[in-house]
Backbone as JSON, one array per atom type, in Angstrom:
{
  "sequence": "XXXXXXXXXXXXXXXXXXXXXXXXXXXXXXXXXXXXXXXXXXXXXXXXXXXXXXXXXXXXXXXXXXXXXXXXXXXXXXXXXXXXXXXXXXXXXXXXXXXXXXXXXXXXXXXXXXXXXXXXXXXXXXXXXXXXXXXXXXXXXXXXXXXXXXXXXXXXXXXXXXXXXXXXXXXXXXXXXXXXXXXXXXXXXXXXX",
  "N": [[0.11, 8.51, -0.99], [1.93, 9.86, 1.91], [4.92, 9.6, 2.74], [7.08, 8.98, 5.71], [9.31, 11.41, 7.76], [9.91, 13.34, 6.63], [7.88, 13.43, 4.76], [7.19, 12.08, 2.27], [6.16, 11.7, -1.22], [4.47, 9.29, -2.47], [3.33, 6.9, -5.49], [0.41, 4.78, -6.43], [-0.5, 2.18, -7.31], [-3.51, 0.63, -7.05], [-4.95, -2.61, -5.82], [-6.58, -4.67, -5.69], [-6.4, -7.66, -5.59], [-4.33, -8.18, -3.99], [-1.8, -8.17, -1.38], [0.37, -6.93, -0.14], [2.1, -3.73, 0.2], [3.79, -1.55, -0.93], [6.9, 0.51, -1.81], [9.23, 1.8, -4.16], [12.58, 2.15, -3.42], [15.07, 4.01, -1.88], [18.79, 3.2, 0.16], [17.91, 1.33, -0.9], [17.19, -0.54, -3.33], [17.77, -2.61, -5.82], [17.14, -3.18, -8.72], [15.36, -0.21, -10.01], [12.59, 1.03, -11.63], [12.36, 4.51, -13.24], [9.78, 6.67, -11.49], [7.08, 8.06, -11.53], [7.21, 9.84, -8.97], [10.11, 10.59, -7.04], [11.51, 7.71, -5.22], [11.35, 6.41, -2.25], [13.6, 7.63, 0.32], [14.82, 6.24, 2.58], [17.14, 6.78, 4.48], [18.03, 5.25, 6.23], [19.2, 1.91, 7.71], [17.58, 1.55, 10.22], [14.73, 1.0, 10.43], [14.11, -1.06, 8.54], [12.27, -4.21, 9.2], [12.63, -6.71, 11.28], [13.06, -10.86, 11.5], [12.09, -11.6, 13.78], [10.33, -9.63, 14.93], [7.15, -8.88, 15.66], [5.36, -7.73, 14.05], [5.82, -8.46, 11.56], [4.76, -11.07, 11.59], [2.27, -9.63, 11.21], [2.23, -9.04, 8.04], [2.21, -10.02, 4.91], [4.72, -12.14, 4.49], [7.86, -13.33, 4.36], [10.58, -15.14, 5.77], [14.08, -13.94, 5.72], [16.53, -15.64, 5.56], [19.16, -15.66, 5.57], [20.13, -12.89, 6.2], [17.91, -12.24, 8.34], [16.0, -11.09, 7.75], [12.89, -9.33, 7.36], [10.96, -10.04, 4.57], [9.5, -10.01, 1.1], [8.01, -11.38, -1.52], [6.55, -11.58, -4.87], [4.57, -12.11, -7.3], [2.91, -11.64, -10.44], [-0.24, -11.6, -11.97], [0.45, -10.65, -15.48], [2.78, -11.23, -15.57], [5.14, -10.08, -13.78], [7.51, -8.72, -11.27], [7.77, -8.28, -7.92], [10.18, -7.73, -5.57], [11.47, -7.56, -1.85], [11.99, -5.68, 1.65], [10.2, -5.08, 4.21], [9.89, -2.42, 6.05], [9.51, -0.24, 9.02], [7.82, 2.57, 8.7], [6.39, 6.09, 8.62], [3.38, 7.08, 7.76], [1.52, 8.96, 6.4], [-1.68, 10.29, 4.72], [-4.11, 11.86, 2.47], [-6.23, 15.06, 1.78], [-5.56, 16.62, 4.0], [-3.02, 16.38, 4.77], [-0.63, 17.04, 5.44], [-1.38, 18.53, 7.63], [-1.33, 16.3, 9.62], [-0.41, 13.94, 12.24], [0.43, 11.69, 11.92], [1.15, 7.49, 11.33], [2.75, 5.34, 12.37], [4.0, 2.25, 10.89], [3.86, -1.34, 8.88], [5.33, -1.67, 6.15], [6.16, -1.92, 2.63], [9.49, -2.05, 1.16], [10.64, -1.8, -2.1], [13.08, -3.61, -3.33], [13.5, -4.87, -5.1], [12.54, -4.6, -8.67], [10.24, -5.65, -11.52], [9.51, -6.19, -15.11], [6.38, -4.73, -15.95], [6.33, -3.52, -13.78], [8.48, -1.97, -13.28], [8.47, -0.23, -15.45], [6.13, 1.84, -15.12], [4.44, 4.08, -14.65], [3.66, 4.64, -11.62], [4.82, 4.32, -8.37], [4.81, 2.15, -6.7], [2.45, -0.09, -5.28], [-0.48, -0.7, -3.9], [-1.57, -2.92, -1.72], [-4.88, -4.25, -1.12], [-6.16, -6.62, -1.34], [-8.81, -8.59, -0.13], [-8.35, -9.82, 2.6], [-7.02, -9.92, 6.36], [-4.85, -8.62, 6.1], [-4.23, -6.7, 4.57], [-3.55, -3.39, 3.24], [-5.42, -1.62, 4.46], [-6.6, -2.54, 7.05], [-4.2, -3.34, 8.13], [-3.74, -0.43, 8.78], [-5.63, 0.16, 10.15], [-5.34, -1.27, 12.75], [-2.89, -0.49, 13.69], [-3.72, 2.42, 14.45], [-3.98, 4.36, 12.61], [-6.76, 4.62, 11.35], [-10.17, 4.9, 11.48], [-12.38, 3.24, 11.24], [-12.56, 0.49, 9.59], [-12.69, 0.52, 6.01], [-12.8, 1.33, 2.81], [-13.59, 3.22, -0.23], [-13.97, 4.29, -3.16], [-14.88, 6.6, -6.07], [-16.11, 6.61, -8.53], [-15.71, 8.78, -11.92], [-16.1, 10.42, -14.69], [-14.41, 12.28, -15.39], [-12.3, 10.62, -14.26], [-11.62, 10.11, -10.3], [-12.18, 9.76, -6.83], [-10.24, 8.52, -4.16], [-10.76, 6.89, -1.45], [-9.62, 6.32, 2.53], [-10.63, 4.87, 5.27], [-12.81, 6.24, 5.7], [-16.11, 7.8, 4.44], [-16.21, 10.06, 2.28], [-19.03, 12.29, 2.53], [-18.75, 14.84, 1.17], [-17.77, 15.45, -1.21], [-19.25, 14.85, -3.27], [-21.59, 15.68, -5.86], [-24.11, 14.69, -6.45], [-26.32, 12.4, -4.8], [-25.0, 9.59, -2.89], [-24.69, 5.93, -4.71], [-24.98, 2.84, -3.11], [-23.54, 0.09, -3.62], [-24.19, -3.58, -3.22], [-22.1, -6.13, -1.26], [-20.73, -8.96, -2.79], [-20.27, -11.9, -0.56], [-18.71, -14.51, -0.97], [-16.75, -14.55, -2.48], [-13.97, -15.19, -2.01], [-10.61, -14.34, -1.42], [-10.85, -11.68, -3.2], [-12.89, -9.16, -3.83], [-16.27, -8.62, -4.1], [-18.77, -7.71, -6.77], [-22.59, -6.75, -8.03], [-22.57, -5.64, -11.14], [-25.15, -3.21, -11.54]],
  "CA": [[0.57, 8.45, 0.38], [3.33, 10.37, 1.82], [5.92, 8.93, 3.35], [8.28, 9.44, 6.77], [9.18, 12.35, 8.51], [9.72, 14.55, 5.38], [6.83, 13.73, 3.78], [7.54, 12.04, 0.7], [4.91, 11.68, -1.94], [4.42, 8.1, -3.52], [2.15, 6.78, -6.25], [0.49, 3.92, -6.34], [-1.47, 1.43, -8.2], [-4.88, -0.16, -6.17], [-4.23, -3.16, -6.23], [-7.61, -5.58, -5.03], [-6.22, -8.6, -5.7], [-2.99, -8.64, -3.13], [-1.69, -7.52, -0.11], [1.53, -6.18, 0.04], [1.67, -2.49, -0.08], [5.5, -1.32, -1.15], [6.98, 2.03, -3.2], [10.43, 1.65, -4.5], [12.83, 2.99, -1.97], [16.4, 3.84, -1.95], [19.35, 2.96, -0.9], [18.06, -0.93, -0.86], [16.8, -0.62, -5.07], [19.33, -2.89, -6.9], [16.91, -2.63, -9.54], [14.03, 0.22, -9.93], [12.69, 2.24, -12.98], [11.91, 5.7, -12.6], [9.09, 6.57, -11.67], [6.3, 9.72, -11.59], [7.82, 10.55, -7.91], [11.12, 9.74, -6.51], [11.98, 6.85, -4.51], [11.35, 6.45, -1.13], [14.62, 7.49, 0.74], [14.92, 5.33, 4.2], [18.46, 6.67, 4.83], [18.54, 4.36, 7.37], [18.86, 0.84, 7.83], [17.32, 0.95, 11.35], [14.04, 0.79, 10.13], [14.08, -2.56, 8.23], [12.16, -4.81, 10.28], [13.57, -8.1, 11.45], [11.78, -11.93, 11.27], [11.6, -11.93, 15.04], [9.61, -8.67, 15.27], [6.0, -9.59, 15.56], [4.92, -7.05, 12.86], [6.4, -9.42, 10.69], [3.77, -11.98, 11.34], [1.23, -8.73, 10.26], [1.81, -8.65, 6.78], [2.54, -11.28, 4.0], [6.05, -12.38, 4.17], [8.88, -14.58, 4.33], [11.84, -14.69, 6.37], [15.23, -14.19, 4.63], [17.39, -16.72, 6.25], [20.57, -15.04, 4.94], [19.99, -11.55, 6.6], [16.78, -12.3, 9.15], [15.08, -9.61, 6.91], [11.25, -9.6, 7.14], [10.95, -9.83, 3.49], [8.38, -10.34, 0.23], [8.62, -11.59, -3.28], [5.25, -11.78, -4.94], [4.87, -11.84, -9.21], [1.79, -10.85, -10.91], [-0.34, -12.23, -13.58], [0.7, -10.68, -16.22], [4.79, -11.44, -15.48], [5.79, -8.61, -13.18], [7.45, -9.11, -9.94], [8.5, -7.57, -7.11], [10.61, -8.2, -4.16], [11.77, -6.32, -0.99], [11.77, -5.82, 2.62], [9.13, -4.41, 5.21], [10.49, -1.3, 6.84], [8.61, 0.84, 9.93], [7.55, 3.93, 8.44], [5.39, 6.9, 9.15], [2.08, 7.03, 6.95], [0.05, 10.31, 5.95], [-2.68, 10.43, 3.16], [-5.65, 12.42, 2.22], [-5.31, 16.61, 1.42], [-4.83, 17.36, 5.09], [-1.83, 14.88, 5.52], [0.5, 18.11, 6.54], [-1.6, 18.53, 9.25], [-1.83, 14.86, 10.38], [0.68, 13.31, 12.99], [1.34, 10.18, 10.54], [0.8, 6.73, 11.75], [3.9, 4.26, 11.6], [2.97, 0.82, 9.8], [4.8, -2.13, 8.31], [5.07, -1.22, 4.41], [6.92, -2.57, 1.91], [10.62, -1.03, 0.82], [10.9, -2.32, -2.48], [14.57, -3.73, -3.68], [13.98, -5.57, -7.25], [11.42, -4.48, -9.49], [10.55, -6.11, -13.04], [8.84, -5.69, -16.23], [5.61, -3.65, -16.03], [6.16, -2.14, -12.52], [9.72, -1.14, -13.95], [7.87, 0.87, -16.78], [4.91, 2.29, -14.78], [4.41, 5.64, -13.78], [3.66, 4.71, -9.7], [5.72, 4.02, -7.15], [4.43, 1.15, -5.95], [1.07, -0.99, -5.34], [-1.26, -0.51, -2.66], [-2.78, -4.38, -1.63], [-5.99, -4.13, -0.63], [-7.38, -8.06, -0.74], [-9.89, -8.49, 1.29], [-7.97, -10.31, 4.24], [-6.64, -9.4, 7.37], [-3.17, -7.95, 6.2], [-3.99, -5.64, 3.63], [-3.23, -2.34, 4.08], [-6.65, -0.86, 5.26], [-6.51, -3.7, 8.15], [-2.6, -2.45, 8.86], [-4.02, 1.29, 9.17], [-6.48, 0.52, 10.93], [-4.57, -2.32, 13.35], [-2.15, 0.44, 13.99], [-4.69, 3.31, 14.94], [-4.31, 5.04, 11.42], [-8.26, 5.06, 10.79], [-11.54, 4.98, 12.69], [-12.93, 2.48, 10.27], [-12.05, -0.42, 8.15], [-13.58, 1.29, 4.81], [-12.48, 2.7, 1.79], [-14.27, 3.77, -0.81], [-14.05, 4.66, -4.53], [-15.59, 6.9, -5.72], [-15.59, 6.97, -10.21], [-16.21, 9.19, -12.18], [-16.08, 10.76, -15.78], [-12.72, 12.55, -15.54], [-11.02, 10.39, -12.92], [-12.46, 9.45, -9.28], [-11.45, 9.72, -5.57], [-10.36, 7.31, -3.39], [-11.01, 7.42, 0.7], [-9.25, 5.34, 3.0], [-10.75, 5.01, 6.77], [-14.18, 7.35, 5.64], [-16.87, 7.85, 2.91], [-16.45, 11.65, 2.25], [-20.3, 12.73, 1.71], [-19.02, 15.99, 0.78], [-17.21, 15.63, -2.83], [-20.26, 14.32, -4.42], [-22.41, 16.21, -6.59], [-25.45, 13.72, -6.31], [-26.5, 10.94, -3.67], [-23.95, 8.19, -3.45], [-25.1, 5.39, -4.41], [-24.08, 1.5, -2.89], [-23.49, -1.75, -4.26], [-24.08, -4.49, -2.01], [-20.77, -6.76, -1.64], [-21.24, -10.53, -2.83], [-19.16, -11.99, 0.63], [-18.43, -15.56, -1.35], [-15.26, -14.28, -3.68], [-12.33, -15.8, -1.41], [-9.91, -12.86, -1.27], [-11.08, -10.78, -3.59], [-14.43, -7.84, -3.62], [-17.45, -8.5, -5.35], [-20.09, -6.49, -6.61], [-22.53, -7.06, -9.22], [-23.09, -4.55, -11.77], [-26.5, -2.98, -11.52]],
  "C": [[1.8, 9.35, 0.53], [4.12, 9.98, 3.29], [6.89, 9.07, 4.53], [8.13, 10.88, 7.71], [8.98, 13.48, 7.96], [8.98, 14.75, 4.51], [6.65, 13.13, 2.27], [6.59, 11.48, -0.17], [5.49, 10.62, -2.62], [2.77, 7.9, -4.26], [1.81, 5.71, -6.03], [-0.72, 3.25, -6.74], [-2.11, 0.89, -7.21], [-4.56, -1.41, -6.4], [-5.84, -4.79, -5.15], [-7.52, -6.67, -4.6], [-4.87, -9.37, -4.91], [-2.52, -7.86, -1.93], [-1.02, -6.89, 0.67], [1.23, -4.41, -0.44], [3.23, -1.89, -0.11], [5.63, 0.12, -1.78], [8.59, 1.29, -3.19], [10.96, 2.73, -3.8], [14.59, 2.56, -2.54], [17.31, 3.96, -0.48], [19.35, 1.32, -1.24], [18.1, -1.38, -2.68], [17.99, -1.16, -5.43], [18.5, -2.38, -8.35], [15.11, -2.18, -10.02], [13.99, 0.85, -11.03], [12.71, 3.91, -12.22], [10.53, 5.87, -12.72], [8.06, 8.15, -11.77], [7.08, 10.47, -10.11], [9.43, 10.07, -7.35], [11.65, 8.14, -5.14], [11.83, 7.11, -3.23], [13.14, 6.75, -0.51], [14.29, 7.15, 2.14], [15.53, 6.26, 4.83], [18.81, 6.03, 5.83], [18.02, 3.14, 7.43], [18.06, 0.04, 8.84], [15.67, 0.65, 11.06], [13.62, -0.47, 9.71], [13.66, -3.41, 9.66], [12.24, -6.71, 10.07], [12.82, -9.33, 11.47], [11.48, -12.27, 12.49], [10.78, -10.82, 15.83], [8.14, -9.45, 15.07], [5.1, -8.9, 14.52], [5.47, -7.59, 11.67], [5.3, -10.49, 10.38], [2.43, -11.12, 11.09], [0.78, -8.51, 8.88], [2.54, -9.96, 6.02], [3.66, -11.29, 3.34], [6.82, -13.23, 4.3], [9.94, -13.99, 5.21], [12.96, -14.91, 5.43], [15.93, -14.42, 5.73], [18.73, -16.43, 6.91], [21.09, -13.55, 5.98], [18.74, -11.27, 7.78], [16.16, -10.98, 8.71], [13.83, -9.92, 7.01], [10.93, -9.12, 5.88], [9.29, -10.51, 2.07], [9.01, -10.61, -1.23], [7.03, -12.19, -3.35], [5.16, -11.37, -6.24], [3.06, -11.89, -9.25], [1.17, -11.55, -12.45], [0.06, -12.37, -14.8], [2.16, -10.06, -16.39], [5.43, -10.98, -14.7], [5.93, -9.25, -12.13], [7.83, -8.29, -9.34], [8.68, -8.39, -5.63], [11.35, -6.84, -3.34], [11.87, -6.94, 0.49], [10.59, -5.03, 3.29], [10.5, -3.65, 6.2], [9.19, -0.96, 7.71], [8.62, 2.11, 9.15], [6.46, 4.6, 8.8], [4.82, 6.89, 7.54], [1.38, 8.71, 6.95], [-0.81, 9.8, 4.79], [-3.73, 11.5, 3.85], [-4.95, 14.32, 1.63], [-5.03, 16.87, 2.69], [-3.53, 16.5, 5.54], [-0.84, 15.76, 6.11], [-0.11, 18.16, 7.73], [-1.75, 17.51, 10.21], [-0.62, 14.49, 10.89], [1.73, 11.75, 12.27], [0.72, 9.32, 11.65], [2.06, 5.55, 11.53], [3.42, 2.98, 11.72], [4.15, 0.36, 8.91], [4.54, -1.67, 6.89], [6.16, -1.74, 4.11], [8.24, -1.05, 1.02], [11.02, -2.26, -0.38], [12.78, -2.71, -3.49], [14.67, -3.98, -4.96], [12.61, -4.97, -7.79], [11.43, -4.84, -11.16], [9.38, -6.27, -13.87], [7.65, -4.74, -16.31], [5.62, -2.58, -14.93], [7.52, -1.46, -12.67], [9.82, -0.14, -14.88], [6.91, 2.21, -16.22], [5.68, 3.46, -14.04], [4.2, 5.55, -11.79], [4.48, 4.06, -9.72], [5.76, 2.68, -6.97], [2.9, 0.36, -6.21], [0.96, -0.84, -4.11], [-2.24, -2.28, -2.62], [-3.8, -4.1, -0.85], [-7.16, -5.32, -0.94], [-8.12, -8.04, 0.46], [-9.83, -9.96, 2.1], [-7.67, -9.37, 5.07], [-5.26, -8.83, 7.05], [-3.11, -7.26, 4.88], [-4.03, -4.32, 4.21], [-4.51, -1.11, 4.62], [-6.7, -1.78, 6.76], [-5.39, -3.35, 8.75], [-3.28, -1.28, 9.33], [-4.42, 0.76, 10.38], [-5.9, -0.19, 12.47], [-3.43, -1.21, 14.33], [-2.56, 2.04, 14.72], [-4.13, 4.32, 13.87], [-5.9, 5.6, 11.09], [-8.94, 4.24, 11.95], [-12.08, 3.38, 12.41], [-12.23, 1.84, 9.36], [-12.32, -0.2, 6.89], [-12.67, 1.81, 4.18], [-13.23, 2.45, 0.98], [-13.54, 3.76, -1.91], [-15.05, 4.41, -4.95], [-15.33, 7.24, -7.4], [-16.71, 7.81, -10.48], [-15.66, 9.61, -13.91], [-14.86, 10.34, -16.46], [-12.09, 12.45, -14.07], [-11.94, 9.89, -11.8], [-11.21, 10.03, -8.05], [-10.81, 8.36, -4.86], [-9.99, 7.75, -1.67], [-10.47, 5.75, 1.43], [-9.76, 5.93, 4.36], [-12.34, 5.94, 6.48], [-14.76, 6.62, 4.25], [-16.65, 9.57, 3.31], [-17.65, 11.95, 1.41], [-20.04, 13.96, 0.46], [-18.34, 16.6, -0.58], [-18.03, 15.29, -3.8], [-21.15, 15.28, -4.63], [-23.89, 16.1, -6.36], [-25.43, 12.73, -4.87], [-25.67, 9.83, -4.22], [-24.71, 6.96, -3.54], [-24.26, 3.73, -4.18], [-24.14, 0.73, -3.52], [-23.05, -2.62, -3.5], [-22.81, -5.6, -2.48], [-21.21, -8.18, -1.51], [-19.67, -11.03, -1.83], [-18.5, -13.54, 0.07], [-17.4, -15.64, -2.03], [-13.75, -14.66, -3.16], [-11.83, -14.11, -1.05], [-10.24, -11.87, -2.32], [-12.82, -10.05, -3.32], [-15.0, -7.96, -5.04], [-17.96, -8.06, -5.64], [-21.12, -7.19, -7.81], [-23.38, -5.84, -9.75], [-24.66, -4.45, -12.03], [-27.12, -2.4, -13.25]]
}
Protein backbone atom coordinates (compact mmCIF):
# COMPACT_ATOMS: atom_id res chain seq x y z
CA UNK A 1 0.00 0.00 0.00
CA UNK A 2 1.12 3.47 -0.19
CA UNK A 3 0.30 5.75 2.09
CA UNK A 4 -0.94 9.75 2.30
CA UNK A 5 -0.28 12.46 0.17
CA UNK A 6 3.42 11.57 -0.47
CA UNK A 7 2.95 8.27 -1.17
CA UNK A 8 4.59 6.23 1.28
CA UNK A 9 5.25 2.60 0.62
CA UNK A 10 4.26 0.05 3.46
CA UNK A 11 4.61 -3.71 3.78
CA UNK A 12 2.44 -5.88 5.03
CA UNK A 13 1.65 -9.26 6.22
CA UNK A 14 -2.11 -10.86 4.96
CA UNK A 15 -3.42 -11.45 7.66
CA UNK A 16 -7.01 -13.84 7.25
CA UNK A 17 -7.56 -14.32 10.57
CA UNK A 18 -8.14 -10.46 11.90
CA UNK A 19 -9.20 -7.25 11.10
CA UNK A 20 -7.25 -4.48 11.94
CA UNK A 21 -5.11 -3.21 9.20
CA UNK A 22 -2.11 -0.85 10.82
CA UNK A 23 1.81 -0.01 9.58
CA UNK A 24 3.99 1.41 12.22
CA UNK A 25 3.86 5.14 12.01
CA UNK A 26 5.77 7.91 13.46
CA UNK A 27 5.76 10.32 15.64
CA UNK A 28 3.09 8.15 17.87
CA UNK A 29 5.82 4.69 17.88
CA UNK A 30 6.98 4.51 21.55
CA UNK A 31 8.06 1.24 20.53
CA UNK A 32 8.69 -0.05 16.73
CA UNK A 33 11.46 -2.25 15.09
CA UNK A 34 12.73 -1.38 11.87
CA UNK A 35 11.34 -2.45 9.31
CA UNK A 36 11.83 -3.27 5.21
CA UNK A 37 10.21 0.42 4.61
CA UNK A 38 10.12 3.32 6.86
CA UNK A 39 7.44 4.23 9.13
CA UNK A 40 4.50 5.81 8.28
CA UNK A 41 5.04 9.62 8.96
CA UNK A 42 1.47 11.32 10.00
CA UNK A 43 3.19 14.62 10.91
CA UNK A 44 0.12 15.52 12.14
CA UNK A 45 -1.98 14.85 14.94
CA UNK A 46 -5.14 16.07 13.12
CA UNK A 47 -5.70 12.97 11.59
CA UNK A 48 -6.10 10.66 14.64
CA UNK A 49 -9.60 9.89 14.77
CA UNK A 50 -11.66 10.50 17.86
CA UNK A 51 -14.34 7.86 19.80
CA UNK A 52 -17.17 10.15 18.82
CA UNK A 53 -16.41 10.02 15.07
CA UNK A 54 -18.61 7.39 13.57
CA UNK A 55 -15.71 5.78 11.61
CA UNK A 56 -14.78 4.61 14.82
CA UNK A 57 -17.74 2.35 15.09
CA UNK A 58 -16.24 1.00 11.33
CA UNK A 59 -13.40 -0.80 12.43
CA UNK A 60 -12.49 -2.96 15.54
CA UNK A 61 -11.75 -0.79 18.42
CA UNK A 62 -11.88 0.53 21.76
CA UNK A 63 -12.21 3.85 23.11
CA UNK A 64 -9.26 5.25 25.15
CA UNK A 65 -10.92 6.93 28.00
CA UNK A 66 -7.73 8.85 28.88
CA UNK A 67 -7.30 10.68 25.46
CA UNK A 68 -10.91 9.84 23.54
CA UNK A 69 -8.52 8.14 20.99
CA UNK A 70 -10.27 5.64 18.66
CA UNK A 71 -7.84 3.02 19.52
CA UNK A 72 -6.80 -1.01 19.15
CA UNK A 73 -4.80 -3.51 21.08
CA UNK A 74 -5.09 -6.96 19.62
CA UNK A 75 -2.14 -9.98 20.45
CA UNK A 76 -1.65 -12.86 18.26
CA UNK A 77 -1.32 -16.50 18.69
CA UNK A 78 1.89 -16.96 18.73
CA UNK A 79 2.62 -13.90 21.56
CA UNK A 80 2.88 -10.80 19.43
CA UNK A 81 0.93 -7.74 20.04
CA UNK A 82 0.13 -4.69 18.80
CA UNK A 83 -1.50 -1.55 19.84
CA UNK A 84 -2.33 1.91 18.34
CA UNK A 85 -4.70 4.38 17.11
CA UNK A 86 -6.93 4.69 13.85
CA UNK A 87 -5.88 7.70 11.88
CA UNK A 88 -7.77 9.11 8.39
CA UNK A 89 -5.45 8.46 5.73
CA UNK A 90 -5.26 8.41 1.99
CA UNK A 91 -4.96 4.76 0.45
CA UNK A 92 -3.29 3.82 -3.05
CA UNK A 93 -2.31 0.18 -4.10
CA UNK A 94 -1.78 -1.80 -7.17
CA UNK A 95 1.21 -0.67 -10.02
CA UNK A 96 -0.87 2.27 -11.17
CA UNK A 97 -1.29 3.78 -7.58
CA UNK A 98 0.68 7.13 -8.95
CA UNK A 99 -1.95 7.55 -11.14
CA UNK A 100 -4.86 6.88 -8.72
CA UNK A 101 -6.57 9.76 -6.64
CA UNK A 102 -6.19 7.60 -3.26
CA UNK A 103 -9.16 6.85 -1.20
CA UNK A 104 -9.10 8.06 2.58
CA UNK A 105 -10.02 5.11 5.10
CA UNK A 106 -9.76 4.43 8.81
CA UNK A 107 -6.31 2.44 9.18
CA UNK A 108 -4.44 1.67 11.90
CA UNK A 109 -1.28 4.05 13.15
CA UNK A 110 0.56 1.69 15.09
CA UNK A 111 2.20 2.99 18.63
CA UNK A 112 3.57 -0.31 20.54
CA UNK A 113 4.74 -3.16 18.71
CA UNK A 114 6.10 -6.57 20.28
CA UNK A 115 7.96 -9.65 19.70
CA UNK A 116 7.58 -11.07 16.16
CA UNK A 117 6.05 -7.95 14.50
CA UNK A 118 9.12 -6.06 16.17
CA UNK A 119 11.50 -8.47 14.19
CA UNK A 120 9.58 -8.76 10.87
CA UNK A 121 10.45 -7.35 7.76
CA UNK A 122 6.64 -5.57 7.08
CA UNK A 123 5.26 -2.75 8.22
CA UNK A 124 2.29 -3.84 9.40
CA UNK A 125 -0.70 -6.49 8.92
CA UNK A 126 -3.37 -6.23 6.54
CA UNK A 127 -6.85 -7.91 8.39
CA UNK A 128 -8.77 -9.41 6.07
CA UNK A 129 -11.39 -11.76 8.30
CA UNK A 130 -14.15 -12.35 6.67
CA UNK A 131 -16.50 -9.75 8.52
CA UNK A 132 -17.75 -6.52 7.87
CA UNK A 133 -14.67 -4.38 9.08
CA UNK A 134 -11.88 -5.82 7.41
CA UNK A 135 -10.12 -3.90 5.21
CA UNK A 136 -11.60 -5.01 1.77
CA UNK A 137 -15.19 -4.02 3.37
CA UNK A 138 -13.41 -0.45 4.55
CA UNK A 139 -12.21 0.04 0.75
CA UNK A 140 -14.93 -0.80 -0.52
CA UNK A 141 -17.44 1.11 2.23
CA UNK A 142 -15.42 4.12 1.39
CA UNK A 143 -15.62 3.94 -2.56
CA UNK A 144 -11.95 2.53 -2.84
CA UNK A 145 -13.12 -0.60 -5.04
CA UNK A 146 -15.92 -1.68 -7.37
CA UNK A 147 -16.07 -5.03 -5.70
CA UNK A 148 -15.71 -6.75 -2.44
CA UNK A 149 -12.98 -9.36 -3.88
CA UNK A 150 -9.55 -10.06 -3.60
CA UNK A 151 -7.81 -12.60 -4.88
CA UNK A 152 -4.51 -14.53 -4.56
CA UNK A 153 -3.07 -15.60 -6.93
CA UNK A 154 0.26 -18.45 -5.93
CA UNK A 155 2.64 -19.39 -7.55
CA UNK A 156 6.18 -21.07 -7.84
CA UNK A 157 8.37 -17.99 -7.29
CA UNK A 158 5.99 -15.87 -5.23
CA UNK A 159 2.21 -14.86 -6.21
CA UNK A 160 0.06 -11.70 -6.69
CA UNK A 161 -2.38 -10.37 -4.70
CA UNK A 162 -5.59 -8.16 -6.13
CA UNK A 163 -7.67 -6.17 -4.02
CA UNK A 164 -11.23 -4.91 -5.54
CA UNK A 165 -10.56 -7.22 -9.10
CA UNK A 166 -9.41 -10.65 -10.45
CA UNK A 167 -6.70 -9.51 -12.97
CA UNK A 168 -7.32 -12.15 -15.96
CA UNK A 169 -4.34 -10.77 -17.49
CA UNK A 170 -1.15 -11.95 -15.30
CA UNK A 171 -1.94 -15.51 -15.72
CA UNK A 172 -0.23 -17.75 -17.94
CA UNK A 173 -3.04 -20.52 -17.88
CA UNK A 174 -6.91 -20.48 -16.98
CA UNK A 175 -7.50 -19.50 -13.40
CA UNK A 176 -8.78 -21.86 -11.69
CA UNK A 177 -11.58 -21.48 -8.44
CA UNK A 178 -12.09 -23.04 -5.27
CA UNK A 179 -15.46 -22.94 -4.03
CA UNK A 180 -15.58 -21.17 -0.41
CA UNK A 181 -16.94 -23.52 2.51
CA UNK A 182 -19.40 -20.37 4.05
CA UNK A 183 -19.58 -22.32 7.70
CA UNK A 184 -15.86 -21.18 9.13
CA UNK A 185 -17.13 -18.22 11.51
CA UNK A 186 -14.65 -15.47 10.64
CA UNK A 187 -12.31 -17.06 8.88
CA UNK A 188 -12.08 -18.41 4.64
CA UNK A 189 -12.42 -21.83 3.77
CA UNK A 190 -11.51 -23.78 0.95
CA UNK A 191 -10.92 -27.33 0.56
CA UNK A 192 -7.93 -28.50 -1.11
CA UNK A 193 -8.68 -30.18 -4.40
Amino acid sequence: LYLGDDMQKQGYILDTGSTITTSTCVPLCVHCGNHINPPLDIKTHDKIIMCHDNKCSMVTSKCNGKNNRCSFSIGYSEGSTLHGVFINEKVRFGENYTYQNGTIVPIGCTTNENHLFYTQDANGIMGLANNDRNFIDILYNFGGIKKKIFSLCFAQLGGIFNIGEINYTIHSENVTYVPMLLDRGKYFGIRII
